[in-house]
C-alpha positions in Angstrom: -20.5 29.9 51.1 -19.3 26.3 52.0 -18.8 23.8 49.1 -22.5 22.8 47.2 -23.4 19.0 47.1 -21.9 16.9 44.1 -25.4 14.3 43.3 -23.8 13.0 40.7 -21.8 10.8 43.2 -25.3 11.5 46.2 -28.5 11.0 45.6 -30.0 13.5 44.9 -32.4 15.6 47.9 -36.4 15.3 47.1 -38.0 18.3 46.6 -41.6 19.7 46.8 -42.9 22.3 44.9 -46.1 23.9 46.9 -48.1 26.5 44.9 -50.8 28.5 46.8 -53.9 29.1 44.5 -56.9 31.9 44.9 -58.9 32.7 42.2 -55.8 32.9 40.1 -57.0 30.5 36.8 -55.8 33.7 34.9 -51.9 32.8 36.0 -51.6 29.6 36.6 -51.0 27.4 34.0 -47.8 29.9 33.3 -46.9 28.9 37.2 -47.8 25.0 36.8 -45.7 25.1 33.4 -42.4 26.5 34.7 -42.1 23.4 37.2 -42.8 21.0 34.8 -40.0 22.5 32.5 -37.5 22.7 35.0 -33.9 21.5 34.3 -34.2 19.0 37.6 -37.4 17.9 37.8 -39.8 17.9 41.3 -40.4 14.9 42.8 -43.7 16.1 44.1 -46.0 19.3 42.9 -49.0 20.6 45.2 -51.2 23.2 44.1 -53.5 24.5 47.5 -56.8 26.0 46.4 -57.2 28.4 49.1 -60.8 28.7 48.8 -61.2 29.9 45.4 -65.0 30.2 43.6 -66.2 27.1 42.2 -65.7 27.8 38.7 -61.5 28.6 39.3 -60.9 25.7 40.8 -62.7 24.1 38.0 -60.3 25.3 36.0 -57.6 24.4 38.3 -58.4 20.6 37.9 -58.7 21.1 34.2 -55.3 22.1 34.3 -54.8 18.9 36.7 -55.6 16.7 33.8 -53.1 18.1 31.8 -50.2 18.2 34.4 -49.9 15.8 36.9 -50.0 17.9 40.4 -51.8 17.1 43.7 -54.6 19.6 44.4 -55.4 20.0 48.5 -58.9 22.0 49.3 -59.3 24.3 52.1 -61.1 27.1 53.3 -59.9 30.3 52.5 -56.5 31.8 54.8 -53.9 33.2 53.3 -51.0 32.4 51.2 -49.0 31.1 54.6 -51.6 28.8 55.6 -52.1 27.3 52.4 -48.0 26.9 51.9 -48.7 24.9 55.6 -51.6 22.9 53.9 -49.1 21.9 51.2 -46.2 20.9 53.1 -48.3 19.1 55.6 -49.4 17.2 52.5 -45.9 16.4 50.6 -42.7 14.3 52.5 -40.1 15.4 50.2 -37.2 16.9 52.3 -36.4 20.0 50.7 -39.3 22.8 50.0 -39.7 25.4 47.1 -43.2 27.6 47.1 -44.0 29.1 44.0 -47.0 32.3 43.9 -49.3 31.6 41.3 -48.8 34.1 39.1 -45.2 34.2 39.3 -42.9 31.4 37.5 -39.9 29.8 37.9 -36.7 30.1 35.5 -35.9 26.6 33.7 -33.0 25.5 36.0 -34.6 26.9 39.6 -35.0 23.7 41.0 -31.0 22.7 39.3 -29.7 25.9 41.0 -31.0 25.9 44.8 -30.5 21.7 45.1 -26.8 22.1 43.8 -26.5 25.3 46.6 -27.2 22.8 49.4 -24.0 22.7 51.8 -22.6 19.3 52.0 -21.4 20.0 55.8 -23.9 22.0 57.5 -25.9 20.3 59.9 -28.0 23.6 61.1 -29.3 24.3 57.3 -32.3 26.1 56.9 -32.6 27.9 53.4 -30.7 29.0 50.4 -32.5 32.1 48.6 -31.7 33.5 45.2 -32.0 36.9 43.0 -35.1 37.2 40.8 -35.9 39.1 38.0 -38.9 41.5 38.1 -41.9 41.6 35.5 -45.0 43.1 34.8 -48.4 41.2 35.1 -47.4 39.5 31.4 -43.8 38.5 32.5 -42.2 41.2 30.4 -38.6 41.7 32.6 -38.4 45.0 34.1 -35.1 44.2 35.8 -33.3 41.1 36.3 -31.7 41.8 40.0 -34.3 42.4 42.5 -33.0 41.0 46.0 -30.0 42.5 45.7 -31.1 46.3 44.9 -33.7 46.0 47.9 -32.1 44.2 50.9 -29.2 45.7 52.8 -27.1 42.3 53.8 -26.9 38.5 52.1 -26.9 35.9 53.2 -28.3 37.5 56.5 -26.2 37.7 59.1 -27.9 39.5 62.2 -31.3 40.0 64.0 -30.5 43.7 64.2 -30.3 43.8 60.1 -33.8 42.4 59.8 -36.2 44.5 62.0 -34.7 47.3 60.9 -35.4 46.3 56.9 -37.7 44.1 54.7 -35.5 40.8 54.2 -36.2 40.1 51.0 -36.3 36.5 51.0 -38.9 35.7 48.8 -40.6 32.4 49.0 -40.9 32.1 45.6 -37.0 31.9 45.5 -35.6 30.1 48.2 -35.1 26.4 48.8 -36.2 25.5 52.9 -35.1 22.7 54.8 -37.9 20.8 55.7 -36.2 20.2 59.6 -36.0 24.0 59.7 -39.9 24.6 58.7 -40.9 22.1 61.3 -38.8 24.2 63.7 -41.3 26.8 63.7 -44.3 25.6 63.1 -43.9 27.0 59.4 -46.2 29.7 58.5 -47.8 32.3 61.1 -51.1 31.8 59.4 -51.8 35.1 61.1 -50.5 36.9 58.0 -51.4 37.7 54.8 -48.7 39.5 54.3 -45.1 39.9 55.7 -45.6 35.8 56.6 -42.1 35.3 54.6 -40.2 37.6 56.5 -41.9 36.4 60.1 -40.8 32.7 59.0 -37.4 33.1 57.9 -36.7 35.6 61.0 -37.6 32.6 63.3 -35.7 30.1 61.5 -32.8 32.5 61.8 -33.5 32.9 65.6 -33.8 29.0 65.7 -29.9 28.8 65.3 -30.8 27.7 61.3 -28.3 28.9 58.8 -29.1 30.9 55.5 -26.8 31.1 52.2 -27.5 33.7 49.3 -26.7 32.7 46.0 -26.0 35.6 43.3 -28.0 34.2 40.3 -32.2 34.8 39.5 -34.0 31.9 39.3 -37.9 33.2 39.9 -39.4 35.8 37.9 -41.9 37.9 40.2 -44.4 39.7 38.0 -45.5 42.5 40.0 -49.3 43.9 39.5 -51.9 46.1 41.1 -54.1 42.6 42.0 -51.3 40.8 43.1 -50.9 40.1 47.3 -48.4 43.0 47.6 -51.1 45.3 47.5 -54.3 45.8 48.9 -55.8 45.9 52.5 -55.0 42.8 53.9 -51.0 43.8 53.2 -51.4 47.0 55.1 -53.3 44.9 58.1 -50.4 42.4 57.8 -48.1 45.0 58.1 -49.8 46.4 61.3 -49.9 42.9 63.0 -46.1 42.1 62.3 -44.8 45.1 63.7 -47.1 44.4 66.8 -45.7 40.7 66.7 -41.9 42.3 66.3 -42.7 45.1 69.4 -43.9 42.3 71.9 -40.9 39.7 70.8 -38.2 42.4 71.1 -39.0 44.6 74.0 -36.2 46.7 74.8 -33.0 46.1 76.7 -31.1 49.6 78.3 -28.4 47.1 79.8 -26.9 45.9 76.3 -27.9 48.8 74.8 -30.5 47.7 72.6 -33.6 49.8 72.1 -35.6 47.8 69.2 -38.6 50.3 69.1 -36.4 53.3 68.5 -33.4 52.0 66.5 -34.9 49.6 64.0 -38.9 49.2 64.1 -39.7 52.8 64.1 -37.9 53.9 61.0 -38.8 50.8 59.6 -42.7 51.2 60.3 -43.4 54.6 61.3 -44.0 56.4 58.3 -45.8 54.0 56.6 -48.5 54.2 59.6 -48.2 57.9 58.7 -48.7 57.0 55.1 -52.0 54.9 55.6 -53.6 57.4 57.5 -53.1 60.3 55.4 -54.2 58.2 51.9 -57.5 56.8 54.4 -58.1 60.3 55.0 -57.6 61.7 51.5 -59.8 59.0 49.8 -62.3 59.2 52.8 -62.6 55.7 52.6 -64.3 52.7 54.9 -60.9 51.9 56.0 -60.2 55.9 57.7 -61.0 54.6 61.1 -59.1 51.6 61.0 -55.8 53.2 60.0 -56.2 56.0 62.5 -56.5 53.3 65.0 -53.7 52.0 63.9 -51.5 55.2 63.8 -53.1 56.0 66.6 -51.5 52.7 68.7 -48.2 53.1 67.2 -48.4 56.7 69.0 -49.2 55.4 71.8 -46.1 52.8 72.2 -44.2 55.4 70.8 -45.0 58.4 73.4 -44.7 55.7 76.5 -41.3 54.6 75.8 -38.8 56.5 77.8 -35.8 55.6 75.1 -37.1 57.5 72.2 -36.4 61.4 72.7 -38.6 64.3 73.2 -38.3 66.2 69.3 -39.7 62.6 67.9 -42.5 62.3 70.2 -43.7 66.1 69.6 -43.6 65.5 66.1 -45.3 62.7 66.5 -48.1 64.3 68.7 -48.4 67.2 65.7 -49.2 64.7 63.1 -51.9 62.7 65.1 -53.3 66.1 65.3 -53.2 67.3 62.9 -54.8 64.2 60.5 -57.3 64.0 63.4 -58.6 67.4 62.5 -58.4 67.5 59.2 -60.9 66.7 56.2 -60.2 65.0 53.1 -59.8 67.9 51.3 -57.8 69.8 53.3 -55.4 66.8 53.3 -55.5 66.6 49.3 -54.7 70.6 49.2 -51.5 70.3 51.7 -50.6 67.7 49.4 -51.1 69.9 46.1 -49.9 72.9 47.8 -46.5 71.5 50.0 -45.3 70.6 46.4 -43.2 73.8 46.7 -39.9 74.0 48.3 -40.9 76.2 50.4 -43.6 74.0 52.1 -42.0 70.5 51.9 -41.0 71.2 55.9 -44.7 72.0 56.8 -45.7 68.7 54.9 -43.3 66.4 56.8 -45.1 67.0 59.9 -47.9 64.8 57.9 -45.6 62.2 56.9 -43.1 61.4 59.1 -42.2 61.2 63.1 -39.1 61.0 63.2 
């Protein structure tokens, strides 16, 4: 990693601190708190109430009176499109997002400024390690990135289709040049937006740097946006966004679908079928259709061998024949060694 800025004889980068906000009064004042304790202060805060119900963002501007942040309204879209809102409204050059019920260790802001190269001309981001917590911020672990992301800083394309980067917003310092590059946030996503935006700065020619310390604790929770239905849609249109950019190329060698996005993706789609099936949900036809695409894209390519695609045809029917609780039974009854074989047939293509 080149050599970090010395401010004492510089002055000193501005930074903005942009916190998306949905119905979240329950977290954030912990959020708002860690930014206003930090070692190196912000020179601007913007909370974005992302179309909250009146009576949480009346708590947000409660909390407005106490701490002075900038609060920008809009209608409800995401947490990319209310980082967007925030940016759009701030000048500083440098950009730090926060999730609102996450919060930032005391010397965050210190850390990622001092982290800045003082000779690269392409920067686009510096990301960190984070410790993991439960909804209350009680540490679970205190090395996150670096147990679930396979290369830092990131060096190649190939490295991130095939796995989840693991740059969290929440931990990362962004060139505000390199943001504008892309247009910032697909707002598209609600859900995978942080890997889609620092994959195209990285394709923009933007350099990355890692740096081995946590400064974020990311409190991990049932309600939070990892989870839920908008994650899973997220997911879907991602890998669609990943398929059309990255079609394959026999003459270099290179067969994306194949290699990287279906081990990366596949058996999730599996995974979201079966669990829509079992539950016999609103959301069953929806993730067969789903499945049901990624099967077709899979069976039409003529790089991806025979075994795979018979598999794959198996499973479709199989979940397209079956009820609820004959899916809940294979599960109970596959438990034994014996069966695991018969059960990957439900769970996996490849």
């Amino acid at each position: 990693m080149p050599e970090p800025t010395d401010f004492t004889s510089a002055a000193r980068p501005t930074v903005v601190v942009v916190i998306p906000f949905y119905n979240g009064a329950a977290f954030i004042e912990r959020s708002v708190k860690s930014v206003f304790n930090q070692t190196v202060p912000a020179d601007e805060v913007v909370v974005v109430n992302d179309g909250s119900r009146p009576e949480e963002r009346a708590a947000l501007g409660a909390l407005a009176e106490r701490f002075p942040f900038r609060i920008v309204d809009k209608e409800n879209g995401g947490q990319g499109s209310a980082r967007n809102a925030g940016v759009a409204a701030s000048t500083s050059a440098y950009l730090c997002f926060l999730d609102q019920d996450d919060f930032y260790l005391p010397n965050h802001i210190e850390l990622l400024v001092h982290a800045i190269p003082t000779d690269d001309a392409r920067f686009g981001y510096v990301y960190a390690d984070m410790y993991e917590a439960d909804v209350d911020g009680n540490v679970v672990r205190t090395s996150l990135v670096k147990e679930h992301s396979k290369e830092h800083p990131k060096r190649s394309i190939f490295n991130l289709l095939r796995w989840d980067m693991f740059v969290l917003p929440s931990a990362t310092l962004v060139s505000r040049t390199a943001f504008d590059a892309v247009d910032g946030f697909d707002p598209q996503f609600m859900g995978f937006e942080d890997d889609d935006l620092f994959m195209r700065i990285f394709r923009k020619g933007y350099s990355n740097y890692f740096l081995d310390r946590p400064v974020t604790v990311w409190c991990i929770h049932t309600e939070s946006t990892s989870f839920g239905i908008r994650m899973i849609r997220s997911r879907y249109r991602f890998f669609k966004k990943l398929a059309a950019t990255f079609p394959d190329e026999p003459r270099r060698n290179r067969y994306y679908l194949r290699d990287y996005l279906m081990p990366r993706f596949g058996k999730l789609f599996v995974d979201h079928a079966i669990q829509a099936i079992k539950l016999d949900n609103e959301y069953r036809e929806e993730m067969f259709a789903h499945l049901d695409d990624y099967a077709q894209m899979v069976l039409s390519n003529p790089y991806i061998g025979a075994r795979a695609k018979a598999r794959l045809r198996l499973t479709r029917f199989l979940l397209a024949h079956s009820s609820p609780g004959m899916v809940r039974a294979i599960g109970s009854v596959t438990k034994f060694p014996l069966l695991k074989g018969f059960r990957r047939l439900y769970r996996t293509e490849a």
